[in-house]
N, CA and C atoms as a LAMMPS dump frame, in Angstrom:
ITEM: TIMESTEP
0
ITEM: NUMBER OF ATOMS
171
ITEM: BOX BOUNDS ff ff ff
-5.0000000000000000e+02 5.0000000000000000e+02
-5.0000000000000000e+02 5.0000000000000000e+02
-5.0000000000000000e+02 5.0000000000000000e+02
ITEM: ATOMS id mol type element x y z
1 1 1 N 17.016 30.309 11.209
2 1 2 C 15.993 30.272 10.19
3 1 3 C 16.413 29.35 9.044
4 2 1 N 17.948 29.474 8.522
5 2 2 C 17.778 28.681 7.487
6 2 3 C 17.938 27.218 7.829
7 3 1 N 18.555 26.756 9.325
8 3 2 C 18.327 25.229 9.805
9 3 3 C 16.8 24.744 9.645
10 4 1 N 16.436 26.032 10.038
11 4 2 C 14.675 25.309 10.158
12 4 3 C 14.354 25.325 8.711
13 5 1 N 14.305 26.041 7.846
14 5 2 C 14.029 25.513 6.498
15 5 3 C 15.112 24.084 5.505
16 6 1 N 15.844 24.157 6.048
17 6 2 C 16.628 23.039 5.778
18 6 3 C 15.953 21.788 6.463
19 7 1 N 15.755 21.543 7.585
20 7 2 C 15.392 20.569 8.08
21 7 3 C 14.08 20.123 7.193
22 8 1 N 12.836 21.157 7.338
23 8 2 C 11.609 21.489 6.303
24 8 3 C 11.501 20.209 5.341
25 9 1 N 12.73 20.621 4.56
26 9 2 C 13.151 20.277 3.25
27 9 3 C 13.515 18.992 2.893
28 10 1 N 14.598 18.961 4.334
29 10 2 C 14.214 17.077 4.708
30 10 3 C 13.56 16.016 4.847
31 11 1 N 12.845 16.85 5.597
32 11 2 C 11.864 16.094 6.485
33 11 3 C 10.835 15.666 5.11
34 12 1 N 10.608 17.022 4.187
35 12 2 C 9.37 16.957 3.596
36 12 3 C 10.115 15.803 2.114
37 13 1 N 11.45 15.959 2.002
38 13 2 C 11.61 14.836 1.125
39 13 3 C 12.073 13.54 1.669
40 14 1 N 12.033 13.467 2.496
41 14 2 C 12.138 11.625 3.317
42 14 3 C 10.869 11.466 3.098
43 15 1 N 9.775 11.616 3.115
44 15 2 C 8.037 11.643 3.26
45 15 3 C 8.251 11.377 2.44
46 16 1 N 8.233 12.433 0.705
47 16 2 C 8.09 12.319 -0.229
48 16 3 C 8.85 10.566 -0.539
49 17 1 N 10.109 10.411 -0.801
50 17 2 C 10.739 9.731 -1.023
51 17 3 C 9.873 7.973 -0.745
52 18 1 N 9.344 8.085 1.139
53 18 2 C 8.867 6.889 1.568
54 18 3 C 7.342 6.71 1.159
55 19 1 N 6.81 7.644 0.477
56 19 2 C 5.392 7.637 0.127
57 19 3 C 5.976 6.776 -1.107
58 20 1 N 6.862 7.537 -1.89
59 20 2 C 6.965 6.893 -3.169
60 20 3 C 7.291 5.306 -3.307
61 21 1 N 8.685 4.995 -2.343
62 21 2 C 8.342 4.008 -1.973
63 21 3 C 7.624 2.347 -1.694
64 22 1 N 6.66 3.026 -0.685
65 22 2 C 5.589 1.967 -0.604
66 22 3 C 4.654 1.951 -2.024
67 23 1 N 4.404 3.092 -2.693
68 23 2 C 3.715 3.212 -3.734
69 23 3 C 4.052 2.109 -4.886
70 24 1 N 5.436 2.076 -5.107
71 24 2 C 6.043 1.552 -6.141
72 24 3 C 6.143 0.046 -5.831
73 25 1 N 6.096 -0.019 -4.423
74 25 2 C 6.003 -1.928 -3.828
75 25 3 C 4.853 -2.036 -3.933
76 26 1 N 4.013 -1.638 -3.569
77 26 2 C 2.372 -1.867 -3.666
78 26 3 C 2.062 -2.381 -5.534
79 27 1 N 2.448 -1.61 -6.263
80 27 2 C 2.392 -1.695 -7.599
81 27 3 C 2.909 -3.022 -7.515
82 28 1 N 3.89 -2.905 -6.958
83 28 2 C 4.83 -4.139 -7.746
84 28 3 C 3.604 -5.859 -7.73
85 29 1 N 3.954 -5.649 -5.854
86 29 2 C 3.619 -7.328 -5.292
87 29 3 C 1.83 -6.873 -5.954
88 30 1 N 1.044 -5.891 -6.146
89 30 2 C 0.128 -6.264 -6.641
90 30 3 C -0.232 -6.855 -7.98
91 31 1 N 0.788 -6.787 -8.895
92 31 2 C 0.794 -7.343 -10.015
93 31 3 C 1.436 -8.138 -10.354
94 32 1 N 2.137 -8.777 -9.142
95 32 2 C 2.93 -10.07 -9.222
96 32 3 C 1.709 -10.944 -8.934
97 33 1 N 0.728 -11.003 -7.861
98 33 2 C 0.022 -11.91 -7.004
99 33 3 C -1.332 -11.486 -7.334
100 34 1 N -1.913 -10.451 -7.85
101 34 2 C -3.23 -10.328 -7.79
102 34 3 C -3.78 -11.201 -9.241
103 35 1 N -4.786 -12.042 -8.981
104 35 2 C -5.24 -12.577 -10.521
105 35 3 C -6.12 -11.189 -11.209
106 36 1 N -5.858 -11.975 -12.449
107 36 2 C -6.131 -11.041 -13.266
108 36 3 C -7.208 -10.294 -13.689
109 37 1 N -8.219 -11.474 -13.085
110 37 2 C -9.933 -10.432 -13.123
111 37 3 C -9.812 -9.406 -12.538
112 38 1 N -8.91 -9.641 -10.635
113 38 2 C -9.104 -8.544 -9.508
114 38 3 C -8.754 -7.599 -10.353
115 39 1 N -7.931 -7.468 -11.123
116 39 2 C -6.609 -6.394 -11.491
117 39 3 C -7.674 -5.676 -12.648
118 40 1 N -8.691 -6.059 -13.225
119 40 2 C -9.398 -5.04 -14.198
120 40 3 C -10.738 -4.874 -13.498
121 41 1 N -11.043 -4.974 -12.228
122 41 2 C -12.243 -4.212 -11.477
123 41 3 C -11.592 -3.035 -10.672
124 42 1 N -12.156 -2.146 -11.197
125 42 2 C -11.882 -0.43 -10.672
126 42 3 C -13.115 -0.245 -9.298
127 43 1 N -14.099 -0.986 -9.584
128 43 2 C -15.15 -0.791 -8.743
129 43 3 C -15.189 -1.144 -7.43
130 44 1 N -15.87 -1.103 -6.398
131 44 2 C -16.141 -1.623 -5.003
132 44 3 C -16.326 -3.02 -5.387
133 45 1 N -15.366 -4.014 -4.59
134 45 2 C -15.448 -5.418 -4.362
135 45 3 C -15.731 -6.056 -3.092
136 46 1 N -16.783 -7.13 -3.376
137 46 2 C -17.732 -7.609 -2.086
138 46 3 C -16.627 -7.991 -1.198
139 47 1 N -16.612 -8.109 -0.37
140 47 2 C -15.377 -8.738 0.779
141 47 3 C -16.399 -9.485 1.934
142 48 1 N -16.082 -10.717 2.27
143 48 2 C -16.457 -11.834 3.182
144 48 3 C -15.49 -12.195 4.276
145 49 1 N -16.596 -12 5.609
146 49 2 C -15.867 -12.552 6.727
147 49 3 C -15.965 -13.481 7.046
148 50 1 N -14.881 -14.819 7.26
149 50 2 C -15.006 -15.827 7.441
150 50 3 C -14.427 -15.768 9.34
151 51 1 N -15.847 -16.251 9.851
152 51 2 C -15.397 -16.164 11.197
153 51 3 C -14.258 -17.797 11.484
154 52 1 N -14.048 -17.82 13.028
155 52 2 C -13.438 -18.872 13.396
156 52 3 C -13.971 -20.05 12.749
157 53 1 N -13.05 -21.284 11.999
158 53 2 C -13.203 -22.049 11.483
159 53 3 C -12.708 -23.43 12.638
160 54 1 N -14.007 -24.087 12.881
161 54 2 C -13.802 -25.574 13.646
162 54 3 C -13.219 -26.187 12.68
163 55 1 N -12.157 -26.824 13.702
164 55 2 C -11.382 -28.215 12.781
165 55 3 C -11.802 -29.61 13.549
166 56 1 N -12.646 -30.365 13.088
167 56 2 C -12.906 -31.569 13.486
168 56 3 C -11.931 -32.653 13.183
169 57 1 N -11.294 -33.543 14.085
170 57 2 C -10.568 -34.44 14.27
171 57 3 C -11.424 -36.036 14.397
């Protein structure tokens, strides 16, 4: 019983730990690279698919 709550405890702070993580890189490279309008819209932003692009020679 107490391996299995030990493990628990592990398990549930490696998660914790790698959530935090990516959280704190996400922050980062987003405010290294995002311009600065993106960075003050909180709202839904239009997004465009640009299909296959011909390259004429």
């Amino acid at each position: 019983m107490i391996y299995r709550l030990m493990m628990t405890t592990l398990v549930v702070g490696l998660a914790g730990v790698a959530v935090g993580m990516m959280d704190s890189t996400f922050k980062h490279y987003y405010s290294k690279y995002a311009e600065y309008e993106d960075m003050k819209k909180t709202g839904i932003q239009e997004v465009t698919f640009v299909g296959e692009v011909e390259v004429v020679e």
